[in-house]
FIKOLZA-1660 file (N, C-alpha, C; in steps of 0.1 Angstrom, whole numbers, plus 5000, padded with zeros to 4 digits):
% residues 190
   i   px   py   pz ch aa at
   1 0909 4098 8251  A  X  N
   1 0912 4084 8254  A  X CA
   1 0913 4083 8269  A  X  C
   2 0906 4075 8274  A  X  N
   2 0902 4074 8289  A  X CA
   2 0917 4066 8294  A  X  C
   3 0921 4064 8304  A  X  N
   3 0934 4056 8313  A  X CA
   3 0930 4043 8307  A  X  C
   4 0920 4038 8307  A  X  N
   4 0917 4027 8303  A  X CA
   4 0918 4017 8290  A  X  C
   5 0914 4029 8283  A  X  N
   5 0916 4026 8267  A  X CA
   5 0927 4028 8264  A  X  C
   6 0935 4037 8269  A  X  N
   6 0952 4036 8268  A  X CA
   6 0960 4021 8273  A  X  C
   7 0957 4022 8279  A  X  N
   7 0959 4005 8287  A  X CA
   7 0955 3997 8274  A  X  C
   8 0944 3992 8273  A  X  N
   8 0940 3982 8262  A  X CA
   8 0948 3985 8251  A  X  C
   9 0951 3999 8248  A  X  N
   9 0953 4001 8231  A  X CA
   9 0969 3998 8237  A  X  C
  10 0979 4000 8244  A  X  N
  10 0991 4001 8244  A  X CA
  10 0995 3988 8246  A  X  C
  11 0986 3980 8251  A  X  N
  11 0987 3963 8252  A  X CA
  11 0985 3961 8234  A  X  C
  12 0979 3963 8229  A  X  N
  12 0975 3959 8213  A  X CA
  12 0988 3967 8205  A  X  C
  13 0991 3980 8208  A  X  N
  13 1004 3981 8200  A  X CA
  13 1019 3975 8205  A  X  C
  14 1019 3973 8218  A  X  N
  14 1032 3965 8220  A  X CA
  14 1031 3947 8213  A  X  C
  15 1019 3943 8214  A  X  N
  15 1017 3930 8208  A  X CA
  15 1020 3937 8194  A  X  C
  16 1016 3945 8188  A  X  N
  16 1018 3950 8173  A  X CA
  16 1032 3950 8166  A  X  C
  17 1039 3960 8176  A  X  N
  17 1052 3960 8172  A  X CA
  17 1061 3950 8178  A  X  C
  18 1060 3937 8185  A  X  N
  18 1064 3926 8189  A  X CA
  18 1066 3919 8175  A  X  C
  19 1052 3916 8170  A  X  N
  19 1048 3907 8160  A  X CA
  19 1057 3913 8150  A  X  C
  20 1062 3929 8144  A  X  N
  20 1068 3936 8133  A  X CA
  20 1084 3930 8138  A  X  C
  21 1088 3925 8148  A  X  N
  21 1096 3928 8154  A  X CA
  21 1101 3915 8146  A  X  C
  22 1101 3905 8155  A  X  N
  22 1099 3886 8152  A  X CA
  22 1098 3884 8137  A  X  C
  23 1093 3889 8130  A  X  N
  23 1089 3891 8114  A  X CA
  23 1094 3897 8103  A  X  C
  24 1102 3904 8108  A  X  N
  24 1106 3919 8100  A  X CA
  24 1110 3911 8085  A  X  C
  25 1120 3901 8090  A  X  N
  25 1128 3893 8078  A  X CA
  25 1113 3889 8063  A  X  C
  26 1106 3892 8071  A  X  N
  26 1093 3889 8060  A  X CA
  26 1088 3901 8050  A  X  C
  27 1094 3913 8056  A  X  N
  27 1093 3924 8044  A  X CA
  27 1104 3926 8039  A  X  C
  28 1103 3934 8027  A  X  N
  28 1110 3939 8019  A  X CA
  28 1120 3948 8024  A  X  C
  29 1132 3949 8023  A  X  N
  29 1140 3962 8032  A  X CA
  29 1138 3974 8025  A  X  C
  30 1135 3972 8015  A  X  N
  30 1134 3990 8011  A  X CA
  30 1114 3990 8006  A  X  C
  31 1114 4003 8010  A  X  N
  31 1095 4007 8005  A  X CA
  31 1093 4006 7990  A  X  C
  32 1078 3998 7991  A  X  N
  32 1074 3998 7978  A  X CA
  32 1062 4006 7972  A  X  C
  33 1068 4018 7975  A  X  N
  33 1062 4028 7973  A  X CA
  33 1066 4040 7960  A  X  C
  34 1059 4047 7956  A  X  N
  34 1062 4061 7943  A  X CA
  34 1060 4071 7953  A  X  C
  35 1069 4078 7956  A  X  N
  35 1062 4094 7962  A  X CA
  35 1051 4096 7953  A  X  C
  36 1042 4099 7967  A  X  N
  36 1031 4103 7968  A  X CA
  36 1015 4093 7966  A  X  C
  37 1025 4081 7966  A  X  N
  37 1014 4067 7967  A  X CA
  37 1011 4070 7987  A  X  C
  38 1014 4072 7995  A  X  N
  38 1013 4072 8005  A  X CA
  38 1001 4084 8014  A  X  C
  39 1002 4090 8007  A  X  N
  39 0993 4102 8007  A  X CA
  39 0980 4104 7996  A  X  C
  40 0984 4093 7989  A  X  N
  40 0970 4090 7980  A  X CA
  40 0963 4079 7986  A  X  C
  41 0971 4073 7996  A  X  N
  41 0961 4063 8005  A  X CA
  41 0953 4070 8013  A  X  C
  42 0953 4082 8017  A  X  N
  42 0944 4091 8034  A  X CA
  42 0938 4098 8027  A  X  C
  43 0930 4102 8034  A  X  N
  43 0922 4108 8033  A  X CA
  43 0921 4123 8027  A  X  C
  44 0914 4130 8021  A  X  N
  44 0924 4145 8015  A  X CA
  44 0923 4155 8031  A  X  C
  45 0912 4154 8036  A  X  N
  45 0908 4158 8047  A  X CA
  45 0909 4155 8058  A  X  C
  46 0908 4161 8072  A  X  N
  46 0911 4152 8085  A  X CA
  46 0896 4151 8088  A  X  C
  47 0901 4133 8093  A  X  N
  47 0886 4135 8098  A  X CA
  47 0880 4136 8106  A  X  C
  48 0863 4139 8110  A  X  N
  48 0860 4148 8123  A  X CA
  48 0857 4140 8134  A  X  C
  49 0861 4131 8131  A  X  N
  49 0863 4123 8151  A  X CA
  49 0875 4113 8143  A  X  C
  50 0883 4106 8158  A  X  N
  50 0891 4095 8156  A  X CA
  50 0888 4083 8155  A  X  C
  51 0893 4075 8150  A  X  N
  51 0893 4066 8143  A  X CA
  51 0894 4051 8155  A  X  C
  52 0886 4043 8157  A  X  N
  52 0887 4033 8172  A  X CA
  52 0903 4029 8164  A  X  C
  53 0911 4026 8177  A  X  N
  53 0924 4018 8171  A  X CA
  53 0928 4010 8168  A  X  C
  54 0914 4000 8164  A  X  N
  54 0919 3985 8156  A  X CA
  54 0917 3989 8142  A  X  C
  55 0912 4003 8139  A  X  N
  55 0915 4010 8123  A  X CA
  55 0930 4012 8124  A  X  C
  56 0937 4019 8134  A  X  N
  56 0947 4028 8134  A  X CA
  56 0955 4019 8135  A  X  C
  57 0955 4004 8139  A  X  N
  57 0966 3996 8134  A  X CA
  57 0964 3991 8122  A  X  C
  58 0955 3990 8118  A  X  N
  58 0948 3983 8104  A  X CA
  58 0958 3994 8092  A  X  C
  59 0955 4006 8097  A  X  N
  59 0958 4020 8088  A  X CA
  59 0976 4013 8088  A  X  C
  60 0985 4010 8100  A  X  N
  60 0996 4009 8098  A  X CA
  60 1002 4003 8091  A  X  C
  61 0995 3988 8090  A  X  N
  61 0998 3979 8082  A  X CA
  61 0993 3977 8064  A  X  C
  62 0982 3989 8065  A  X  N
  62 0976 3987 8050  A  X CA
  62 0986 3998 8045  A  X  C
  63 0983 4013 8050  A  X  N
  63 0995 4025 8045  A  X CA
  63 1008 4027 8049  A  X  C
  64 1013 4026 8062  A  X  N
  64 1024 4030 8064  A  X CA
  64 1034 4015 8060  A  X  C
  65 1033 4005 8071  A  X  N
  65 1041 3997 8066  A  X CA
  65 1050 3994 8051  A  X  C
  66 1038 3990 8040  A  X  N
  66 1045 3996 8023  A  X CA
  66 1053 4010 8020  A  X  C
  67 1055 4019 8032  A  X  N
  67 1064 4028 8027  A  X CA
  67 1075 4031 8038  A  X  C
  68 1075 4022 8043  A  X  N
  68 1089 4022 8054  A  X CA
  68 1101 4010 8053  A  X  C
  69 1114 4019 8051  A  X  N
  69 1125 4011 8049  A  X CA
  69 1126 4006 8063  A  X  C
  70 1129 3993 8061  A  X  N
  70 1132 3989 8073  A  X CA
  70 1148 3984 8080  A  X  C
  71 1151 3994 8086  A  X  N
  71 1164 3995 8093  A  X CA
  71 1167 3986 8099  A  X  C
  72 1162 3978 8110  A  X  N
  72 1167 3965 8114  A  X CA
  72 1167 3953 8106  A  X  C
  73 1159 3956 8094  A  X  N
  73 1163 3942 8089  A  X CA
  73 1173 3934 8085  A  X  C
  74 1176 3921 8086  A  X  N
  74 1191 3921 8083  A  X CA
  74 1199 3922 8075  A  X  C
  75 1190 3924 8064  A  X  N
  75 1197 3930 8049  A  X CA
  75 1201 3939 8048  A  X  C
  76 1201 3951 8058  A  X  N
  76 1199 3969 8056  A  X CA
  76 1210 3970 8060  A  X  C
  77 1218 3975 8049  A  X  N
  77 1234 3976 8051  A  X CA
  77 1232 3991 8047  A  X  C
  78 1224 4000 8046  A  X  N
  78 1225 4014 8044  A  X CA
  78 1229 4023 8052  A  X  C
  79 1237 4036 8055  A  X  N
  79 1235 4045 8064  A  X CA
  79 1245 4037 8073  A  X  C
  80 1235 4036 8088  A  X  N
  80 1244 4036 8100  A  X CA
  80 1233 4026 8108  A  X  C
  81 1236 4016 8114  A  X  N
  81 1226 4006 8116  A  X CA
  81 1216 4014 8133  A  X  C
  82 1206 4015 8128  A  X  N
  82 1198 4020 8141  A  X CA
  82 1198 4008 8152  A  X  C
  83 1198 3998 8153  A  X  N
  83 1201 3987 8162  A  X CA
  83 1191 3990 8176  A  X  C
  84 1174 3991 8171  A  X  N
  84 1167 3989 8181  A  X CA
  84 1165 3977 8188  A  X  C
  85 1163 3981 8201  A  X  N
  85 1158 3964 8206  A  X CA
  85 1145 3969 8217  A  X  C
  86 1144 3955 8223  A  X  N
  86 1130 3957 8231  A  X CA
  86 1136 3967 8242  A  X  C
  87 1145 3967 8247  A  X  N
  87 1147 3973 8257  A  X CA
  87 1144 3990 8252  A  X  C
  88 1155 3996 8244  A  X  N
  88 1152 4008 8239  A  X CA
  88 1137 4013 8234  A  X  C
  89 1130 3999 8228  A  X  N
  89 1116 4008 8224  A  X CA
  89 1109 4014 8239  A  X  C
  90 1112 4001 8247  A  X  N
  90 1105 4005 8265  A  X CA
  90 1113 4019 8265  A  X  C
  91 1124 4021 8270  A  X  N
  91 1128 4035 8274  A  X CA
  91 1121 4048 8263  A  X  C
  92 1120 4047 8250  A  X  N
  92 1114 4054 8244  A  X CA
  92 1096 4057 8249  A  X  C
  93 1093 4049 8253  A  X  N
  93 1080 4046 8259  A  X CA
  93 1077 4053 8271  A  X  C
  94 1087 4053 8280  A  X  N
  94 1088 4060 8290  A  X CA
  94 1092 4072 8287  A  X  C
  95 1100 4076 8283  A  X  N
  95 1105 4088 8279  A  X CA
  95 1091 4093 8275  A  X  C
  96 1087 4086 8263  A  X  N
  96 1075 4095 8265  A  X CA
  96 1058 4102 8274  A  X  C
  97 1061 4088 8278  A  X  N
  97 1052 4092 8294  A  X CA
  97 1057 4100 8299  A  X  C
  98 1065 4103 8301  A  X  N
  98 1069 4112 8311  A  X CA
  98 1068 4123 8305  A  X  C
  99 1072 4131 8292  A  X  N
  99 1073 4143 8285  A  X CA
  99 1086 4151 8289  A  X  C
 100 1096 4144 8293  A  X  N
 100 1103 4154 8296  A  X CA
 100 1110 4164 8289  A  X  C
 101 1113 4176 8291  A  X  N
 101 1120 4185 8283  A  X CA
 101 1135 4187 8291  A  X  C
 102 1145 4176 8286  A  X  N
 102 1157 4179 8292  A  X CA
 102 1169 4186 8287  A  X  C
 103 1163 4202 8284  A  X  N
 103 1176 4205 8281  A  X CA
 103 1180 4212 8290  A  X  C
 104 1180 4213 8301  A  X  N
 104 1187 4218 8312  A  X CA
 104 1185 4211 8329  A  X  C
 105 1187 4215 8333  A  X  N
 105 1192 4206 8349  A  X CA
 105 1178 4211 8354  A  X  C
 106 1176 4228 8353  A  X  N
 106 1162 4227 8358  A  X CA
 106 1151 4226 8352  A  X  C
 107 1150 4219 8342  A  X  N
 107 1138 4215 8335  A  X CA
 107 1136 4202 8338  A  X  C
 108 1149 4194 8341  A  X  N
 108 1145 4186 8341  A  X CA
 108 1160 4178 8350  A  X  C
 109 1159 4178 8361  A  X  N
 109 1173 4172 8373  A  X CA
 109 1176 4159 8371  A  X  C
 110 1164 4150 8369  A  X  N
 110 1170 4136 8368  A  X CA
 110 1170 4134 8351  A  X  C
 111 1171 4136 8344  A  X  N
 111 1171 4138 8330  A  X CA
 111 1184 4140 8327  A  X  C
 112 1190 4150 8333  A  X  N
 112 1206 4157 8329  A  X CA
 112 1214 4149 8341  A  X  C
 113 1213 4147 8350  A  X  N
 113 1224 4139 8357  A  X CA
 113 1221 4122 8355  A  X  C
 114 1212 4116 8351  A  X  N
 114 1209 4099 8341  A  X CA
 114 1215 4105 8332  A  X  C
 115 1217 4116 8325  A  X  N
 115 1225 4116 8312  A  X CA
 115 1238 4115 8314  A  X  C
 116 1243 4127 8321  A  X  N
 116 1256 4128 8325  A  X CA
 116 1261 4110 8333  A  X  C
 117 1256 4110 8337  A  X  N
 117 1263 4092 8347  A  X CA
 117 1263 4080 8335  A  X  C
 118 1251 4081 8322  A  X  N
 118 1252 4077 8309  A  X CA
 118 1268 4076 8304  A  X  C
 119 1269 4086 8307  A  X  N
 119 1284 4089 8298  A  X CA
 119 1293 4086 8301  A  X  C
 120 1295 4092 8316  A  X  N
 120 1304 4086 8325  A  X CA
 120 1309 4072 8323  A  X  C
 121 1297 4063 8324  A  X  N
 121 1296 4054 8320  A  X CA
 121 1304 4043 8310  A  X  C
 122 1298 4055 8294  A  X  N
 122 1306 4048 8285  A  X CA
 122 1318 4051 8283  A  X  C
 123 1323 4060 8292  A  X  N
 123 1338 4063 8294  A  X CA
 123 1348 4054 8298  A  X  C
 124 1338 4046 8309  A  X  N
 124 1345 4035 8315  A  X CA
 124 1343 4025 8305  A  X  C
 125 1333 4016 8302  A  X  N
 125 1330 4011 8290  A  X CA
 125 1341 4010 8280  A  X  C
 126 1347 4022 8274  A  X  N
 126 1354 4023 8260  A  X CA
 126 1369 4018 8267  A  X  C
 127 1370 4022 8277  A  X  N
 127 1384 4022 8282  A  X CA
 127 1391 4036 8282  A  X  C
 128 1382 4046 8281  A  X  N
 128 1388 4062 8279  A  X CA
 128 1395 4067 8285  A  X  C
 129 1399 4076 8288  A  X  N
 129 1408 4083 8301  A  X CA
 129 1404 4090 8307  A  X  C
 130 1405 4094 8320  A  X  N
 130 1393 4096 8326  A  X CA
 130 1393 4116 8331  A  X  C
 131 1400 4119 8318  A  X  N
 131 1396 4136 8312  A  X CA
 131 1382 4136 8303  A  X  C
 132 1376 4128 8306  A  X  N
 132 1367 4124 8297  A  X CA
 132 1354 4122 8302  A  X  C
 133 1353 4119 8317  A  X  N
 133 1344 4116 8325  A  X CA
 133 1344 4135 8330  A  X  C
 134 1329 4136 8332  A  X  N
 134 1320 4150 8336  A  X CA
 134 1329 4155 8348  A  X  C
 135 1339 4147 8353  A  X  N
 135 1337 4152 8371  A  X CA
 135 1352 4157 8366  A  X  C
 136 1355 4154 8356  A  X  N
 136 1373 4164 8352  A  X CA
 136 1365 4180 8342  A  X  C
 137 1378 4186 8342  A  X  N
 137 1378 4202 8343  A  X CA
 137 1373 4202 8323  A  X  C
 138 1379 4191 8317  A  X  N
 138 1378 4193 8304  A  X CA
 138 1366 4180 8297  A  X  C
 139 1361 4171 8301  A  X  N
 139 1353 4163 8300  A  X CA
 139 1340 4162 8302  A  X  C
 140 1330 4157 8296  A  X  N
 140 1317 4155 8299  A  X CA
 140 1311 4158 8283  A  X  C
 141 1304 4153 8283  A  X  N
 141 1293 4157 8270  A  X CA
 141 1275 4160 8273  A  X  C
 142 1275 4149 8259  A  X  N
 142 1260 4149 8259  A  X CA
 142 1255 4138 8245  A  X  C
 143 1242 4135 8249  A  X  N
 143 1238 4124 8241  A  X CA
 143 1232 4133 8228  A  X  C
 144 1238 4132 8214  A  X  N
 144 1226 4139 8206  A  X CA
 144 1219 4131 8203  A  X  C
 145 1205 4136 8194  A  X  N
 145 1190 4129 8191  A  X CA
 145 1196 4125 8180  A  X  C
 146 1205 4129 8170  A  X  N
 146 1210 4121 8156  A  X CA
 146 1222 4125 8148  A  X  C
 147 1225 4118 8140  A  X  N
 147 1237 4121 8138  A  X CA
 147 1239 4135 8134  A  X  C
 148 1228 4143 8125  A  X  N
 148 1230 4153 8119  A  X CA
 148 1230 4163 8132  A  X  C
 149 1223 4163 8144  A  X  N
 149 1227 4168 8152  A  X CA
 149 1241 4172 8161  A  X  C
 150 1250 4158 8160  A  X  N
 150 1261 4156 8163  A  X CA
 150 1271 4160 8154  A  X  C
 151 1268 4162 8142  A  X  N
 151 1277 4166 8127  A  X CA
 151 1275 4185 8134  A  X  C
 152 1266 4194 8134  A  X  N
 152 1270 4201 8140  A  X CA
 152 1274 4208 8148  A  X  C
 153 1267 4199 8155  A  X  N
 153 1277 4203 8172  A  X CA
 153 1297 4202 8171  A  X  C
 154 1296 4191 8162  A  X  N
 154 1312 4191 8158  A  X CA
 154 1315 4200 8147  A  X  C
 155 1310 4209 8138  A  X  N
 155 1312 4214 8133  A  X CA
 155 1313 4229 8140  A  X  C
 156 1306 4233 8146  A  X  N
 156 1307 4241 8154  A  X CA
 156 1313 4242 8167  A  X  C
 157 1322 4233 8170  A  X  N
 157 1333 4229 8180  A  X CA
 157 1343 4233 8174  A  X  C
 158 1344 4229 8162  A  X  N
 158 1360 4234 8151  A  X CA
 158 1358 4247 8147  A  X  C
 159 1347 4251 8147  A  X  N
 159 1348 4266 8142  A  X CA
 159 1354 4273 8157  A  X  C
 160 1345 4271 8169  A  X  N
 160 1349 4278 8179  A  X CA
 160 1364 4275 8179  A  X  C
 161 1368 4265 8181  A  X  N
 161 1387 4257 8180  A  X CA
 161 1394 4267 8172  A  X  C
 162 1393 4267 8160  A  X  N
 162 1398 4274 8147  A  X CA
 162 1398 4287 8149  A  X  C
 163 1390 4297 8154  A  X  N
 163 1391 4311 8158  A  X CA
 163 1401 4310 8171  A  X  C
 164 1397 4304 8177  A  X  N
 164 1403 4306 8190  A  X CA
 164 1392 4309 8199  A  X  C
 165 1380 4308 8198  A  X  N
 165 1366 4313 8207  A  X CA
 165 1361 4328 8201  A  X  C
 166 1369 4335 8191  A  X  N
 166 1366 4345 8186  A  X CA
 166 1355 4344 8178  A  X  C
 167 1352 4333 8170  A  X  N
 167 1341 4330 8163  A  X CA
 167 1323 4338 8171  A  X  C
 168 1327 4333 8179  A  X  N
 168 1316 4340 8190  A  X CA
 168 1314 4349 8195  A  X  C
 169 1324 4359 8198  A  X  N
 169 1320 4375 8193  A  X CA
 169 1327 4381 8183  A  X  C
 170 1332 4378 8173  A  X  N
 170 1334 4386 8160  A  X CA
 170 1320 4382 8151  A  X  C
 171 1317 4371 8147  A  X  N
 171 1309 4363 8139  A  X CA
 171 1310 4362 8126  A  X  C
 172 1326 4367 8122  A  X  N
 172 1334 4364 8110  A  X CA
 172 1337 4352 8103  A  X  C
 173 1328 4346 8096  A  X  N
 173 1336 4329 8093  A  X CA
 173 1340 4329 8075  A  X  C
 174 1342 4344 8071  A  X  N
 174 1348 4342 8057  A  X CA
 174 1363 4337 8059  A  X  C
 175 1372 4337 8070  A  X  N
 175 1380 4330 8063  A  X CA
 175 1380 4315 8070  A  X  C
 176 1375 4311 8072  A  X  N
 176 1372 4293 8074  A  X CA
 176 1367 4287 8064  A  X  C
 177 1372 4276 8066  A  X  N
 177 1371 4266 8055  A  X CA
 177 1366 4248 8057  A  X  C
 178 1359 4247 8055  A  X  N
 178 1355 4235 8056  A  X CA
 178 1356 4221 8046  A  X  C
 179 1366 4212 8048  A  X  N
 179 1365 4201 8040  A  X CA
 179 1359 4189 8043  A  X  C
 180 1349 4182 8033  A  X  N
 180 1346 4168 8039  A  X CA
 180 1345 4159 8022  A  X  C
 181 1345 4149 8024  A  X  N
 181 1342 4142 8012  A  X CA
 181 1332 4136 8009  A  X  C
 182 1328 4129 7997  A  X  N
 182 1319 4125 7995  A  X CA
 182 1309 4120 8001  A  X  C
 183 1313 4109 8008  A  X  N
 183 1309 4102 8017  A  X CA
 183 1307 4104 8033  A  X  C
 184 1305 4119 8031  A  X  N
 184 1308 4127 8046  A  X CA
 184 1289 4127 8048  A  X  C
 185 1290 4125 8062  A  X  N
 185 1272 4125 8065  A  X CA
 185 1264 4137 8054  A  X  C
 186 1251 4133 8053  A  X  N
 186 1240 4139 8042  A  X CA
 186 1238 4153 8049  A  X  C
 187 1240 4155 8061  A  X  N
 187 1237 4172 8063  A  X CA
 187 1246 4179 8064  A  X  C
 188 1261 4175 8061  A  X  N
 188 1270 4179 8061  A  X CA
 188 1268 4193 8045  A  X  C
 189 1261 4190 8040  A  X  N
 189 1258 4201 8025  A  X CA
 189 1249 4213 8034  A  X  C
 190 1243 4210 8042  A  X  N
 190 1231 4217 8048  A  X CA
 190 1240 4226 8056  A  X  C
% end
């Protein structure tokens, strides 16, 4: 894809996902789809050049669309509300222009300290105390990518808590115990 055609095609999918945006209330909130209807739409094979991208939106709206629940709609009382807006799809957009790999400060310097001042941020925001903000001895975090990622980072907070930090060089966890209930996040079984 030339600079060019990226330009044309990213103008045609932001008008794309504009229009899904403005409209959403027009589909169905859950997929009307059977496993494996979705995969009986493509092709069995890949095919040997790409496809121009007024197919590849055509492709979105003929296959994908019928098998996607749709989370912002306003019926979608499931789970935990993803609550996209135009702003976050831009940042996502950038984010991926750029490619960053930020899991460390030198992979990536403005990545980890926009995150850290992020937080900071919602410290002030929440009304927190300010053992809470990065610049105190016990404070600071991090953003996870989802919830099941944040289920065990907390999971693995209490295990360290619960030994006493021994967890980490013994690597004993027969006697820990974990309770959650029913209704406890889906990777919580995992």
């Amino acid at each position: 894809m030339t600079p060019e055609e990226f330009r044309t095609h990213g103008h045609a999918l932001i008008d794309w996902i504009t229009d899904y945006v403005e409209n959403i209330e027009q589909h169905p909130v859950a997929a009307a789809v059977q496993p494996g209807d979705i995969r009986a739409s493509m092709p069995e094979h890949p095919p040997a050049a790409a496809e121009p991208f007024g197919e590849v939106l055509a492709d979105l709206d003929r296959i994908v669309m019928p098998g996607i629940t749709h989370w912002q709609h306003p019926s979608f009382f499931a789970y935990f509300p993803g609550n996209s807006s135009y702003a976050s799809i831009l940042g996502d957009l950038a984010s991926a222009g750029l490619g960053v790999q930020g899991m460390s400060w030198v992979t990536s310097p403005a990545c980890t300290e926009v995150e850290t001042l992020m937080l900071d941020w919602m410290v002030e925001l929440l009304g927190l105390p300010e053992r809470f903000r990065s610049t105190s001895a016990t404070g600071g975090g991090v953003i996870h990518g989802s919830a099941s990622e944040a289920t065990l980072a907390s999971i693995l907070a209490a295990r360290w808590r619960a030994s006493g930090g021994a967890i980490n060089h013994v690597g004993d966890t027969t006697k820990l115990v974990a309770y959650a209930t029913s209704q406890a996040h889906s990777s919580i079984e995992k």
